[in-house]
C-alpha positions in Angstrom: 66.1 100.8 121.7 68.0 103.9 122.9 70.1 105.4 120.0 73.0 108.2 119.8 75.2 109.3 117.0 78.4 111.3 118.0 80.0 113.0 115.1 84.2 113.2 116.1 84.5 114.6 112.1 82.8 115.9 109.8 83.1 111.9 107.9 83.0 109.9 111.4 80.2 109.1 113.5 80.0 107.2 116.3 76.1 105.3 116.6 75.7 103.8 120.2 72.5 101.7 121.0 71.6 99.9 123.9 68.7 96.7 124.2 67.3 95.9 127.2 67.6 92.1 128.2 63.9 92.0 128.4 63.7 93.4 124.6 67.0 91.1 123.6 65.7 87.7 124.8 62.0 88.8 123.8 63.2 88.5 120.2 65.5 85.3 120.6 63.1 83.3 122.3 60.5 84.7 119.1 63.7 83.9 116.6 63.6 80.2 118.4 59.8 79.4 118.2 60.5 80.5 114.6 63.3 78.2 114.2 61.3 75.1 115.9 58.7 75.6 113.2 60.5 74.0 110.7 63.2 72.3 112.4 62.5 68.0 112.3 64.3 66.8 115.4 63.9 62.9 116.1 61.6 62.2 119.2 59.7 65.4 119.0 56.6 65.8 116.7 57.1 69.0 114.3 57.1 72.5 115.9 56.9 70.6 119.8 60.4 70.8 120.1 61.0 71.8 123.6 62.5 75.5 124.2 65.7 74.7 126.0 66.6 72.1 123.3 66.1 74.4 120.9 68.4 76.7 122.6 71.1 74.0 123.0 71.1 73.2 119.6 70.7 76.9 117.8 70.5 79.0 120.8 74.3 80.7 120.2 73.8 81.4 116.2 70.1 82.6 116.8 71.4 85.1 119.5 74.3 86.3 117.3 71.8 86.8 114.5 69.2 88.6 116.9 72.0 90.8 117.5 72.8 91.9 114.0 69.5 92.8 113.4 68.9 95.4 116.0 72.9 96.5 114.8 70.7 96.7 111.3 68.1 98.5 113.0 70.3 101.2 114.8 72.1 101.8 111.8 69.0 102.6 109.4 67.3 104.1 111.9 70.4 106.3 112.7 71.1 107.2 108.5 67.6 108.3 108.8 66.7 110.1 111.7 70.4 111.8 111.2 70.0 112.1 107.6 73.8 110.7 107.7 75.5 109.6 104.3 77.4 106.8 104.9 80.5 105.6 103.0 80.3 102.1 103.4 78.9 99.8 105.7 80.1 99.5 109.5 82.6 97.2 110.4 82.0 95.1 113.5 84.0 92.9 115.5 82.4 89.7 115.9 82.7 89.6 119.7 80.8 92.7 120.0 78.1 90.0 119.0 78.5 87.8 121.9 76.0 88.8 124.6 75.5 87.0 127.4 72.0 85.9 128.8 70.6 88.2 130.7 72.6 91.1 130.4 71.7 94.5 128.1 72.9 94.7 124.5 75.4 97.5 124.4 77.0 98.0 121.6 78.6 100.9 119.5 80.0 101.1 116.0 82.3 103.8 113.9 80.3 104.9 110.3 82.6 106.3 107.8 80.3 109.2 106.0 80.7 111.0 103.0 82.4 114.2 102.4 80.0 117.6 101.9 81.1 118.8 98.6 80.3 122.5 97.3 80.7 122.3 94.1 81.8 125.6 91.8 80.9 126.4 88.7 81.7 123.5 86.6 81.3 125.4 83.1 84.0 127.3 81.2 86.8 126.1 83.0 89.8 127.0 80.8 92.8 124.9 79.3 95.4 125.2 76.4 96.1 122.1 74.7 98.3 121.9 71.7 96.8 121.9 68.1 96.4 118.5 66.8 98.5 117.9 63.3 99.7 115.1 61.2 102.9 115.7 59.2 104.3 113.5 56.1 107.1 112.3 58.5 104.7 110.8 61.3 101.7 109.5 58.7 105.1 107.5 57.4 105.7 105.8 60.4 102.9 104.9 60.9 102.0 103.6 57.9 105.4 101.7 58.0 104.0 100.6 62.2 101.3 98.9 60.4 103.1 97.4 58.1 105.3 95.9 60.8 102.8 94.6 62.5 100.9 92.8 59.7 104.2 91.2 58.5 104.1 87.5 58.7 106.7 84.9 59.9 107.7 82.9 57.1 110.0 79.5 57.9 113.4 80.5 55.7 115.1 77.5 53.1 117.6 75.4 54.5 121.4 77.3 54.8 119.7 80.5 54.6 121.1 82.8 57.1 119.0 85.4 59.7 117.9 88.5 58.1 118.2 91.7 60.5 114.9 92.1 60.8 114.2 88.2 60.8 113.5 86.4 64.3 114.5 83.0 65.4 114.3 80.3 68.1 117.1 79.1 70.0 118.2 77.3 73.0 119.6 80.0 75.7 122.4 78.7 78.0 123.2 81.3 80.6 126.7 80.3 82.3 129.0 82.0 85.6 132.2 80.2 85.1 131.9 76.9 84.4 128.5 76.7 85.6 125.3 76.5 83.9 123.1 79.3 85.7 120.1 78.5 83.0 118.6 77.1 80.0 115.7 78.0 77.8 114.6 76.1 75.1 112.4 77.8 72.2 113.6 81.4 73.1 112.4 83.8 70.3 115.2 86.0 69.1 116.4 88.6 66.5 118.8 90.8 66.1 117.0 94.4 66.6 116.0 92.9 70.0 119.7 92.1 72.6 119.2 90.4 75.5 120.0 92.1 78.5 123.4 93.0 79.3 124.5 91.9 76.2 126.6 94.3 73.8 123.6 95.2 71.5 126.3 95.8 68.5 128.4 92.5 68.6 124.8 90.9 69.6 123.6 92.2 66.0 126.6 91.4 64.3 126.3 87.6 65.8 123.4 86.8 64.8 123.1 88.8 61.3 123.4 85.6 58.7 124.0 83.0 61.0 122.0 80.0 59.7 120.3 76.7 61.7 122.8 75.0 63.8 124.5 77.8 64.6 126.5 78.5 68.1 127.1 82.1 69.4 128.7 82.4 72.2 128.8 86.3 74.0 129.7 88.0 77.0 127.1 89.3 79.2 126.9 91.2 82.2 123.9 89.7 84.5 121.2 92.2 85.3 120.2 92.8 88.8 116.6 91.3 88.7 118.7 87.9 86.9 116.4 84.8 88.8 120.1 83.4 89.9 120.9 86.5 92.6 124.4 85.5 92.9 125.3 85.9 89.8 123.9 89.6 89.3 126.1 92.5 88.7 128.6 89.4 87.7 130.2 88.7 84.1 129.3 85.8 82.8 129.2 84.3 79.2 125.8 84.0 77.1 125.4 81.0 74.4 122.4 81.1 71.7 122.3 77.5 69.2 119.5 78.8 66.4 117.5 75.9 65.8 114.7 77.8 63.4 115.1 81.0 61.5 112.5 82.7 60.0 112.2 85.6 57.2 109.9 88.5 58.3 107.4 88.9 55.1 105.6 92.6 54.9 102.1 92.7 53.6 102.3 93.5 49.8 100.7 97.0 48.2 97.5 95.5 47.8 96.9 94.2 51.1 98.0 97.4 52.3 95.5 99.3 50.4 92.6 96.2 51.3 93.3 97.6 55.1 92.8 101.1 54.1 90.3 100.8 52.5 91.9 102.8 49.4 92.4 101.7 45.6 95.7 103.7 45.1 98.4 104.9 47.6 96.9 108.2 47.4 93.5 107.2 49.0 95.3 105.0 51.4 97.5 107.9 52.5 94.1 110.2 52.6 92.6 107.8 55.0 95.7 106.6 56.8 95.5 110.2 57.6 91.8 110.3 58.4 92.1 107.4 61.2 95.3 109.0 62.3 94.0 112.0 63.2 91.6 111.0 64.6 93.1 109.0 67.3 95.1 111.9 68.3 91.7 113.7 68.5 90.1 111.1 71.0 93.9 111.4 72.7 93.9 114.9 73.4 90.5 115.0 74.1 91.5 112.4 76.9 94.1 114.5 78.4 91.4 117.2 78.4 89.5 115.2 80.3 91.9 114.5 82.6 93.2 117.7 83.0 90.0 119.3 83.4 89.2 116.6 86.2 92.8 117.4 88.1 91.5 121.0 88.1 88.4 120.4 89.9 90.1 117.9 91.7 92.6 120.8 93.1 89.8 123.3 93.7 87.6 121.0 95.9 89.6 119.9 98.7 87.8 117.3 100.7 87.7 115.7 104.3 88.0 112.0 104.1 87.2 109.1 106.6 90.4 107.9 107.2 89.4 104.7 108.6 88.0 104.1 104.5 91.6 105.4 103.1 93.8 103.3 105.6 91.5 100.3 104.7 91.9 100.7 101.0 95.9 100.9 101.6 96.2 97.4 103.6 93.9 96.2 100.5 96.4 97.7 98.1 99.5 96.5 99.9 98.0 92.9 100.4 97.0 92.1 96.7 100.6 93.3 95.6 101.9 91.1 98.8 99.9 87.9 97.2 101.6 89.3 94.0 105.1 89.3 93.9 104.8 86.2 96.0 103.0 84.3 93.1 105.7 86.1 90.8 108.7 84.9 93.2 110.1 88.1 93.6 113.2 88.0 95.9 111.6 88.2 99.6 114.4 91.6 99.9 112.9 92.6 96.6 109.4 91.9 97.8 109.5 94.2 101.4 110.9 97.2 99.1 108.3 97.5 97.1 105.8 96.5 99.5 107.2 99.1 101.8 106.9 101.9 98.9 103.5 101.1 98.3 102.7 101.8 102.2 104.4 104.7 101.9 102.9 106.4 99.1 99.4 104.0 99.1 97.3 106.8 101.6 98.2 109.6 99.1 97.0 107.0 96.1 93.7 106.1 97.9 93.0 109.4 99.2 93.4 111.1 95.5 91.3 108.0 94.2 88.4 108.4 96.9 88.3 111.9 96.4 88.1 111.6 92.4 84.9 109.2 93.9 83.4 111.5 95.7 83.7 114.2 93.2 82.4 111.9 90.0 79.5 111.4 92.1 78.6 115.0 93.3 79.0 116.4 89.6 77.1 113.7 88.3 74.0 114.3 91.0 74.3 118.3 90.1 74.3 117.9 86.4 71.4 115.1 86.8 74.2 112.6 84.7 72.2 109.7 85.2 73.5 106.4 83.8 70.2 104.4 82.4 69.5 100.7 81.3 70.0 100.9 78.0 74.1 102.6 78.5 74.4 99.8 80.8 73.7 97.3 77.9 76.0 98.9 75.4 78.4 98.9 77.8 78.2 94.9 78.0 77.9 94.8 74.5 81.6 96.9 74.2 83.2 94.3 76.5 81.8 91.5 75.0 83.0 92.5 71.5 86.8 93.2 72.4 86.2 89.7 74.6 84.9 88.3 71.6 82.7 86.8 73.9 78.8 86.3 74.1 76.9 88.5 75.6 74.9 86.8 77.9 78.1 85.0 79.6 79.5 88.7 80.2 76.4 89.7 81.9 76.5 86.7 84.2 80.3 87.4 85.0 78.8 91.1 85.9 76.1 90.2 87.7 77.7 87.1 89.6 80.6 89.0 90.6 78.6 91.4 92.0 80.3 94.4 89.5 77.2 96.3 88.2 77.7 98.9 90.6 81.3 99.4 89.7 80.8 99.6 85.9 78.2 101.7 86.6 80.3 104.2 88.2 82.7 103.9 85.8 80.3 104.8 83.2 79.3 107.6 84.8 83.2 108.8 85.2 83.2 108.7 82.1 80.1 110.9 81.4 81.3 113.3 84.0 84.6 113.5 82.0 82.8 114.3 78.8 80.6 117.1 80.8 83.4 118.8 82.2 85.2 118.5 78.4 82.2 119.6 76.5 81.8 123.3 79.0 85.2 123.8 78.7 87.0 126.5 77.2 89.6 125.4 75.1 92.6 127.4 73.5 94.4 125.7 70.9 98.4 126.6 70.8 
């Protein structure tokens, strides 16, 4: 086998090989004989089944896999001889597999490669972030954001009217005119949440102590993503009939202090503040990490195959195709946003391959190595917030064929911490 590699760039190759027919049909008629030992074919005793019926029956998919082994050949043999780094696997066109008997294999094949990246030094880089604090005003709302969201629903007595921080369900009539645009049984409500296009005061003022039963009947102004298109940008009339109403109950002082792990509202402010600060703390440091990655992002401009990047885009702009159509978006809608997405979807994959690129490169300097064991608490993580078992994550994993993804994830995420931990920080 003759080989050549032809690097256009410095992240394209072009890897041309040529077979002679002697070579080619050497190793089909071998593939065959191979074939005939285990193939049972009626009127011929096992492993006598004549050569040209074995080439009638299996003779084209034997060829076509003959083929893309010396294509598997070239290319190893290529990677190694060129000490190329490729960035994915060569795309083939499956009529470049069709060779006709008796004639040379020819065939040649673009290889996206990876980008040479000289890394800087990686330590010290600088950033001014703002100081983390926690003031009586925000440790208030939060506390009260907590108590929000532990309140429970609580079905109200009979002729007792909606509170204004209650919620109900209620049949939503949408109407242009005369006409009955839509209907929606069961619709939660409340009166700190209008609908759209609605007036959100004389919303509020509706719904504030209207009981079961009742009928509220408003104006609205149809939004421009309304599922009926002819009646956005239109006026039209809104009716809500309330056929549940239900009081909004807060957690009482000791639950709150139960959650806190406090006995008095002074240790459950102390800790409030505790958990509060730190999750601004793991915030920050996130936009550190970020920020610190940008950086190095911005100082280590990179060449990129551009036959990867324009493959990624068609990916992007496909799934979001499949996606609005599932969602029924509009088809006018639909080509916008799919046309935005071409648009700006190079710059998207090009800033994503090249964060990558760079992950990989800082992890292989700093010898960030992701082992067995961070693999397994890693399962372990995304079983807990699946509440699922652990064994039934790894199959998904390892099924799906994801390990390598989480595993460069993980180490994203070590890299992240690297460049945050070397940094120098100024707090303003």
């Amino acid at each position: 086998m003759d080989i050549t590699v032809e690097k256009s760039s410095a992240c394209l190759a072009k890897i041309s090989f040529t077979v002679p027919s002697a070579d080619l049909e050497r190793e089909v008629e071998r593939a065959l004989k191979n074939v005939g030992t285990r193939t049972r074919m009626k009127g011929f005793r096992p492993g006598k089944v004549p050569m040209h019926v074995l080439e009638k029956s299996y003779g084209k998919e034997v060829r076509r896999e003959t083929v893309q082994n010396f294509v598997k050949e070239a290319y190893e043999k290529a990677v190694k001889d060129e000490e190329l780094r490729p960035a994915a696997h060569p795309d083939i066109d499956g009529e470049q597999l069709e060779v006709l008997i008796g004639t040379d294999l020819k065939l040649d094949f673009d290889l996206c490669l990876r980008p040479d990246i000289e890394l800087g030094d990686l330590k010290g880089l600088e950033i001014r972030v703002p100081k983390v604090e926690v003031d009586d005003t925000e440790l208030d709302h939060a506390l009260e954001d907590v108590k929000n969201r532990q309140s429970s629903a609580v079905k109200a007595e009979e002729g007792e009217g909606l509170e204004e921080n209650g919620m109900a369900l209620a049949k939503l009539t949408f109407m242009l005119g005369a006409e009955i645009l839509n209907e929606r049984e069961g619709m939660r409500v409340g009166p700190e949440q209008p609908l759209p296009g609605v007036d959100p005061a004389a919303y509020k003022e509706a719904l504030v102590g209207a009981a079961v039963g009742a009928e509220i009947e408003l104006p609205i102004v149809y939004s421009d993503d309304f599922p009926e298109e002819k009646a956005r940008g239109e006026s039209g009339t809104c009716s809500l009939t309330l056929s549940e109403i239900y009081r909004i109950v807060p957690p009482d002082e000791e639950a709150m202090f139960k959650m806190f792990e406090a006995e008095d509202a002074e240790g459950m402010r102390e800790n409030a503040l505790k958990r509060l600060t730190e999750a601004k703390n793991q915030q920050r440091d996130q936009m550190i990490e970020t920020q610190l990655l940008e950086q190095v992002l911005s100082t280590h401009p990179m060449e990129l195959p551009t036959p990867l990047v324009e493959k990624q885009v068609a990916a992007r702009v496909q799934s979001l195709t499949e996606e609005l159509a599932n969602q029924g978006v509009p088809a006018e809608e639909a080509q916008e946003r799919i046309s935005a997405e071409s648009e700006t979807g190079y710059e998207t994959a090009s800033k994503s391959l090249s964060a990558l690129y760079l992950v990989e490169a800082i992890g292989q300097k700093e010898e960030l190595q992701i082992s067995d064991e961070d693999m397994k608490a890693e399962l372990q993580s995304i079983a807990q917030r699946n509440n699922a078992p652990l064994e039934t994550v790894r199959d998904y994993y390892r099924d799906q064929n994801l390990f390598p993804q989480l595993a460069t994830e993980l180490l994203e995420k070590k890299v992240r911490v690297f460049l945050r931990e070397n940094a120098t920080i100024t707090e303003e």
